[in-house]
C-alpha positions in Angstrom: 67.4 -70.7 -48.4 67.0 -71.1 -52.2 66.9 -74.1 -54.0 68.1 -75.6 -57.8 65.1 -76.6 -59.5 64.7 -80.6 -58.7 65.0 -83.3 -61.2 63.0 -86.4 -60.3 64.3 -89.8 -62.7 62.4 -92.0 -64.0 63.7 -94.7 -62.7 64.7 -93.2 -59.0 65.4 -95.1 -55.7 64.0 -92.9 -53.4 63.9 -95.1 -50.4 67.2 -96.3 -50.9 68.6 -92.4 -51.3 66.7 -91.5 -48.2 68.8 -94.2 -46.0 72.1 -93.1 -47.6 71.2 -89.7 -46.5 70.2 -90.9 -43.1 73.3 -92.8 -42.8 75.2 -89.6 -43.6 73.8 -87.4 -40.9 74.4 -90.4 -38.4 77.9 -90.6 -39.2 77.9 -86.9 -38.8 77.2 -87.2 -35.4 72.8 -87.1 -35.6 70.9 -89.2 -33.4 69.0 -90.8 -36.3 67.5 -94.4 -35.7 65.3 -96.9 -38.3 62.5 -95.0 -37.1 62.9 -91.9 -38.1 64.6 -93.0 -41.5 60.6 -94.7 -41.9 59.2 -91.8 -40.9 60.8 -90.4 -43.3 60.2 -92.1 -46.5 56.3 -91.8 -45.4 56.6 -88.4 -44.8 58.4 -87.9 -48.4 55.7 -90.1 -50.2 53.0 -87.8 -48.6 54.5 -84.5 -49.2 55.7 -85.3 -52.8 58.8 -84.9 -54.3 58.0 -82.3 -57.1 59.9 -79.1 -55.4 63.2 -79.4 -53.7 62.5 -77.0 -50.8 59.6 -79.0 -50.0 61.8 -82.1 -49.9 64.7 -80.5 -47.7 62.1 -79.3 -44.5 60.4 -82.6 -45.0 63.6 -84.5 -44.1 64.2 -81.4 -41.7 61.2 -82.3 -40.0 61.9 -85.9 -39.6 65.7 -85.8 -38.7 66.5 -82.9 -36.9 65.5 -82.5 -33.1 67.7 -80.0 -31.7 68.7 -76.5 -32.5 72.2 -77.7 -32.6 71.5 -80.1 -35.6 70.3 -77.6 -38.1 74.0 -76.7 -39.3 74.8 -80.2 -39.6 71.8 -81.0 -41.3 72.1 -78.1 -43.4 75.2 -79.3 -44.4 74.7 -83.0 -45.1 72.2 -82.0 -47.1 73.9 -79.4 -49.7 76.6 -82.3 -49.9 74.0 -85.0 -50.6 72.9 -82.9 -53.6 76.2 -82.3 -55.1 76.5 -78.8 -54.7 79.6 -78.0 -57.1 81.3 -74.8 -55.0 80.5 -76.6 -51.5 82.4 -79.7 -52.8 85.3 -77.8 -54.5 85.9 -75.6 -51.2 86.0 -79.0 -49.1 88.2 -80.9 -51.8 90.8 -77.9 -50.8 90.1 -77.9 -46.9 91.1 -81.7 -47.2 94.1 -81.8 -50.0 96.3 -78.6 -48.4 98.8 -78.5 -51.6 96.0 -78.2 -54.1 95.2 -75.0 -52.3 96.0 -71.4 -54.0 97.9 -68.5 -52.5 95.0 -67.4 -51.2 93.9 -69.1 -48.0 89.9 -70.3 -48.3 88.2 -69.5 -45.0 88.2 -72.3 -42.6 85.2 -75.0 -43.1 83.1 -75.2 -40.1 82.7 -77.8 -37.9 79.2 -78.7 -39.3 80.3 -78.9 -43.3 83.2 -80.9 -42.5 82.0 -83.7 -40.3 79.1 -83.3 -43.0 81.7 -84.0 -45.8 83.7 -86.8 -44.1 80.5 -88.6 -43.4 79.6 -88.8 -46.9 82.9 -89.6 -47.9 82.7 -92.3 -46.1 80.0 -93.3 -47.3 81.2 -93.7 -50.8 83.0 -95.9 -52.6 86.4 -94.9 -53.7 86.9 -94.0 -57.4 88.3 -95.6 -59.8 92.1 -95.3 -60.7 93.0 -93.4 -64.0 93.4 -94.7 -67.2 96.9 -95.7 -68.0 97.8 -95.8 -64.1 98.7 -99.1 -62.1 96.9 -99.9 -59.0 100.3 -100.4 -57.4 102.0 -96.7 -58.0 102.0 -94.9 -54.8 101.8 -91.3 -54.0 104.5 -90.1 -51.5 103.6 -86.5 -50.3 105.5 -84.3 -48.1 103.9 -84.0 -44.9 107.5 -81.4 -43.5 106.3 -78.3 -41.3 102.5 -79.7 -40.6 100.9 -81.5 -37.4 100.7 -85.1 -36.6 97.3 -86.5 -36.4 97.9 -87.4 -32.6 98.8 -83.0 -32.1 96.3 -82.6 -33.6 93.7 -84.8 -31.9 94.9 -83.5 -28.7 94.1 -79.6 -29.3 90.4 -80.8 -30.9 87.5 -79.2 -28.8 85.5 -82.4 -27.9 82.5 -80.7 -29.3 84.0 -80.6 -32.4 85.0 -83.7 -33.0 84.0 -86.4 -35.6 82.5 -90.1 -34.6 86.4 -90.9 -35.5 88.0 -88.5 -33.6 85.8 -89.3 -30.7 86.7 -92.7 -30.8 90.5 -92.3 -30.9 90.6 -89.4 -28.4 88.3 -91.8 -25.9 91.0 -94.7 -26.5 93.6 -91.9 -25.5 91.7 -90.8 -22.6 92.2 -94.3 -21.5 95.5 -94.1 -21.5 96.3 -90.9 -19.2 97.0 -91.6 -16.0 95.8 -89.0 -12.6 98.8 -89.8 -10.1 98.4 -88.4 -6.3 101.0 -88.0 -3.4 99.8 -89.6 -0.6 98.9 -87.9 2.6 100.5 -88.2 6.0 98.5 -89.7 9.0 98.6 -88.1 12.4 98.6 -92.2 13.0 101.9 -93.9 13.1 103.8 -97.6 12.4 106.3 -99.8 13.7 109.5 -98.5 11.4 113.4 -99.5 11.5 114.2 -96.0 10.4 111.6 -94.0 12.5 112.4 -90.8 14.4 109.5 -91.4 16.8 110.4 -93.9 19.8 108.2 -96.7 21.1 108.3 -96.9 24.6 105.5 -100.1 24.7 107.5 -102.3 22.0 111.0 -101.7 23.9 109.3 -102.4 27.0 107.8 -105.6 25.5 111.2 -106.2 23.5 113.1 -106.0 27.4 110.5 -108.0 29.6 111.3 -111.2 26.6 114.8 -110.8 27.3 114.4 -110.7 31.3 114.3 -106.8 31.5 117.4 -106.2 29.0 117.3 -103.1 26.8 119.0 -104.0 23.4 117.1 -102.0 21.3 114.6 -98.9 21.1 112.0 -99.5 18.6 110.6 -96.6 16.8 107.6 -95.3 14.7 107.3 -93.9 12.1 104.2 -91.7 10.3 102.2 -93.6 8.2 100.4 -92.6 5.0 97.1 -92.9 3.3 95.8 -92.6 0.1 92.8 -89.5 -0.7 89.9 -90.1 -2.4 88.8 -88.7 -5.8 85.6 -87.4 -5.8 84.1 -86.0 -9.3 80.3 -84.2 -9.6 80.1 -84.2 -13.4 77.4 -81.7 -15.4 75.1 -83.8 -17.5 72.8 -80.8 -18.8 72.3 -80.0 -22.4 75.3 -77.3 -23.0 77.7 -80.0 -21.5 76.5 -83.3 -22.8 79.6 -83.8 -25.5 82.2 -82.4 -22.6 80.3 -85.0 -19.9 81.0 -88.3 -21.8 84.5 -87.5 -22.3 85.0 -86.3 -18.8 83.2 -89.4 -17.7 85.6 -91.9 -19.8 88.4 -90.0 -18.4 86.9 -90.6 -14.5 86.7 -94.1 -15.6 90.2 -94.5 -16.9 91.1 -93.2 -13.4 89.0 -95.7 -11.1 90.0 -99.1 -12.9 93.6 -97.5 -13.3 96.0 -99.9 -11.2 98.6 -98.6 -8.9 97.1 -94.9 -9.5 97.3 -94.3 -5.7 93.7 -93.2 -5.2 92.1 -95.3 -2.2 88.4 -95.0 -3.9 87.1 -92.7 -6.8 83.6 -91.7 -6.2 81.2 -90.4 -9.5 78.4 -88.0 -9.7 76.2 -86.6 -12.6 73.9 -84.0 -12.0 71.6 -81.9 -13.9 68.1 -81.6 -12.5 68.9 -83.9 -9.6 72.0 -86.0 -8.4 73.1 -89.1 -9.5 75.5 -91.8 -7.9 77.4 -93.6 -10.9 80.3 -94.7 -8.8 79.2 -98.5 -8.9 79.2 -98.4 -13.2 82.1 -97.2 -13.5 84.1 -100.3 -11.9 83.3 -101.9 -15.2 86.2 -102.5 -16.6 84.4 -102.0 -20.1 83.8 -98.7 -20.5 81.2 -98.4 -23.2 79.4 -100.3 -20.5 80.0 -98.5 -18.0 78.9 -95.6 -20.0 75.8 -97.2 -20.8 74.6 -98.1 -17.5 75.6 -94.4 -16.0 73.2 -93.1 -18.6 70.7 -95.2 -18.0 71.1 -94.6 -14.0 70.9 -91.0 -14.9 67.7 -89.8 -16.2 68.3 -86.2 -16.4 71.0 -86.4 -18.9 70.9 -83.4 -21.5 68.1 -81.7 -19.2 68.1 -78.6 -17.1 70.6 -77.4 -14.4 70.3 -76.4 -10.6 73.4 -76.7 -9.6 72.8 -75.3 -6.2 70.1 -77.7 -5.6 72.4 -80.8 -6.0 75.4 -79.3 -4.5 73.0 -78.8 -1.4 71.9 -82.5 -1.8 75.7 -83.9 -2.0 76.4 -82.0 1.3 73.7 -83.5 3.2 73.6 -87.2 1.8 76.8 -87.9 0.6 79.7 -85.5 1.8 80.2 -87.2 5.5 80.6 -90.8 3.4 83.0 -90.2 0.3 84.9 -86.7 1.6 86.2 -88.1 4.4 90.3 -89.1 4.3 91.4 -85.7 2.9 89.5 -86.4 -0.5 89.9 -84.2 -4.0 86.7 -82.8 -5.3 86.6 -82.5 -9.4 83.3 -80.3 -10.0 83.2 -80.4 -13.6 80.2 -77.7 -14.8 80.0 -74.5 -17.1 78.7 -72.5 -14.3 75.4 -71.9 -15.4 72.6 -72.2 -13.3 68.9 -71.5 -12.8 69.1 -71.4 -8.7 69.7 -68.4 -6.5 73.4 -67.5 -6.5 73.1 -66.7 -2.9 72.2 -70.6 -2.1 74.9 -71.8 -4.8 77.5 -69.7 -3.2 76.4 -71.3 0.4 76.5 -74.7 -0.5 80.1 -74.5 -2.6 81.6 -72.9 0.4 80.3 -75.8 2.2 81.8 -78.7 -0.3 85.3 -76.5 -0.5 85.1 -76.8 3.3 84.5 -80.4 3.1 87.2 -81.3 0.8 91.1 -81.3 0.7 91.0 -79.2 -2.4 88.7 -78.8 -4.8 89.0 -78.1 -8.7 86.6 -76.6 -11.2 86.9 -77.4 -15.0 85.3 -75.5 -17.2 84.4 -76.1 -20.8 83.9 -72.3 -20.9 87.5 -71.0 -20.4 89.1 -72.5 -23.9 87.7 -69.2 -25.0 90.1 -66.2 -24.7 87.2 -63.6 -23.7 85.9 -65.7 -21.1 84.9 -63.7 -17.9 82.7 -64.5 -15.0 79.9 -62.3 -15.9 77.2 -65.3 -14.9 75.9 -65.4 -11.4 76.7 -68.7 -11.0 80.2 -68.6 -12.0 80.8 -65.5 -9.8 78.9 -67.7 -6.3 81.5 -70.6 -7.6 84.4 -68.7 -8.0 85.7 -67.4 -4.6 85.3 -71.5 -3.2 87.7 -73.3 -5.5 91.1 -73.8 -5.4 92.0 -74.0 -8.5 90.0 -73.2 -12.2 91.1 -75.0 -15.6 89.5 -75.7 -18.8 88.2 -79.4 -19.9 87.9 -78.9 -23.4 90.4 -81.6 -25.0 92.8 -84.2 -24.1 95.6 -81.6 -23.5 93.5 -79.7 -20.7 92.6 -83.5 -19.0 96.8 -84.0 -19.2 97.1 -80.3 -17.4 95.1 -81.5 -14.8 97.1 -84.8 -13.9 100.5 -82.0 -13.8 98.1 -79.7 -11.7 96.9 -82.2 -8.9 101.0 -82.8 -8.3 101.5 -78.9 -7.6 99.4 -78.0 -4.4 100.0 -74.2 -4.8 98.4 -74.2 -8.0 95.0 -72.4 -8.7 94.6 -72.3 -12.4 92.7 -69.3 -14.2 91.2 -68.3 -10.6 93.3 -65.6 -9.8 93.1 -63.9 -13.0 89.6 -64.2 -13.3 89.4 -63.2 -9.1 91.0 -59.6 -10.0 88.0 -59.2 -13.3 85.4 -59.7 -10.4 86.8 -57.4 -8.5 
């Protein structure tokens, strides 16, 4: 990466520049805290501030932690520094009619959560000369998307500290309705088909052995329960907070019909989180499911939790016809032989059971993995969980019982 030579005023606030920048890549969507902004400034005091190359892998070293950061970072940085052709491209990615015939590639995700960070960041120019502060602009917005469209088609990995905000308040809002499922037991009923010999008997003897009227029974009904095991591991870490806000919407949801809804993370072992998510706050509940779980953005071995659910927890929350929600990318490190095993067990277990996958918002997907081929044959149904509009697909799915998703085209590629 080449730099512009570095000119270093007189009069410069380096400490105070260093926390703008850090403020920038938080907003961005970097986990950068006060100590690492100290760390810096130390580490830019030590190293010098003569060469600008030297400057950029100093902060580099400080800031960024994860592979995933380096575009961002990247970014943030060529912003912070006023590069003139980054900042004209991203004045035309954000005003669409000062663009030219020619369509400008599309910004990636990094440079424009990079850029709306910093604009954020500053403070708003000042109006022209010879223009009142009270003349508004009216632009015509005919033949583009609504910002809630819009929201709803963004790839939760892709989305700004804004975005993420408003699609979590819309999460809250969608609702997971289930039919209710008949019991082999029965109740008393007016309009019952089924007669009840005992309570006409009863009814007779009160009346001194008069039949007046046959009572009758009728099938009762009962409410499943929703289980969810939920993939906390590194490649599904932004998909698994979403996912999580959505279970949470669905157990303090009144009148949704479930009887209980029963949460599990899982990454290098399993978690229970059912108990923090009947918070009714849900950054809370959030909170405390992260702290319960200590193998959030870790490894996975899905085999070797699935195994564990069956043994400790499938006879106490599967019971009652319950839904199983697996929510994982498929890839694991155990033996697809054992994985295979112990999903045919849980599919056994439960009344149906549905995979989401982050995976299949792409077009080429294909079950090439081992451990999406062992999961594949056990499901019932297979969907993407990428934004809001796959979480809405899945409420319309759980009311068609003949559905299965992307699993039967995908079945036919394995074979």
């Amino acid at each position: 990466m080449e730099f512009a030579p570095l000119e270093i005023p007189e009069d410069g606030k380096l400490a105070a520049n260093v926390v703008h920048f850090a403020r920038a890549l938080r907003k961005a969507g970097l986990p950068v805290g006060p100590g690492r902004v100290t760390d810096a400034i130390r580490a830019v005091e030590a190293a010098g501030f003569s060469d600008k190359a030297d400057y950029y892998w100093t902060l580099h070293a400080c800031f960024v932690s994860r592979p995933e950061h380096r575009a961002v970072f990247a970014q943030t940085f060529r912003l912070f520094w006023r590069d003139p052709e980054f900042l004209e491209k991203m004045m035309r990615m954000l005003s669409p009619m000062l663009q030219s015939m020619e369509e400008p590639p599309a910004p990636k995700d990094a440079e424009r959560r990079a850029a709306e960070a910093l604009m954020a960041e500053a403070e708003p120019p000042p109006p022209p000369e010879g223009e009142e502060e009270g003349e508004e602009i009216e632009f015509d917005a005919t033949l583009t998307f609504s910002t809630d469209e819009k929201l709803k088609q963004t790839d939760f990995e892709q989305m700004t500290a804004a975005e993420q905000l408003a699609a979590r308040r819309a999460i809250s809002r969608l609702t997971l309705p289930v039919k209710p499922i008949a019991s082999r037991r029965t109740r008393p009923s007016v309009s019952g088909k089924r007669p009840d010999w005992r309570a006409t008997m009863r009814a007779a003897m009160r009346q001194g052995g008069d039949v007046s009227a046959f009572k009758t029974r009728a099938r009762a009904v009962r409410w499943p329960n929703l289980v969810a095991l939920c993939d906390i591991s590194g490649s599904m870490s932004s998909y698994s907070r979403m996912l999580l806000h959505f279970l949470h919407a669905a157990a303090n949801e009144k009148g949704a019909g479930w009887a209980k809804v029963h949460a599990f993370t899982f990454g290098t072992r399993l978690t229970n989180v059912t108990r923090h998510l009947m918070q009714r706050d849900a950054d809370a509940a959030l909170a405390a499911c992260g702290r319960e779980a200590q193998d959030w953005e870790g490894g996975t071995r899905i085999g070797e939790c699935l195994k564990t659910f069956n043994r400790d927890w499938s006879r106490r929350v599967l019971g009652q016809g319950a839904v199983v929600i697996l929510i994982t990318d498929g890839l694991d490190r155990d033996d697809p032989v054992r994985l295979a095993a112990e999903a045919e067990r849980l599919h056994l277990s439960s009344r149906k059971l549905i995979w989401l996958n982050p995976l299949l918002r792409w077009d080429g997907f294909a079950p090439r993995a081992g451990g999406v081929k062992a999961l594949l044959p056990h499901v019932d149904s297979f969907r993407a969980a990428h934004n809001i509009d796959s979480l809405q697909a899945l409420a319309d799915a759980l009311a068609r019982p003949d559905d299965h998703g992307e699993k039967d085209r995908l079945m036919r590629l394995v074979e």
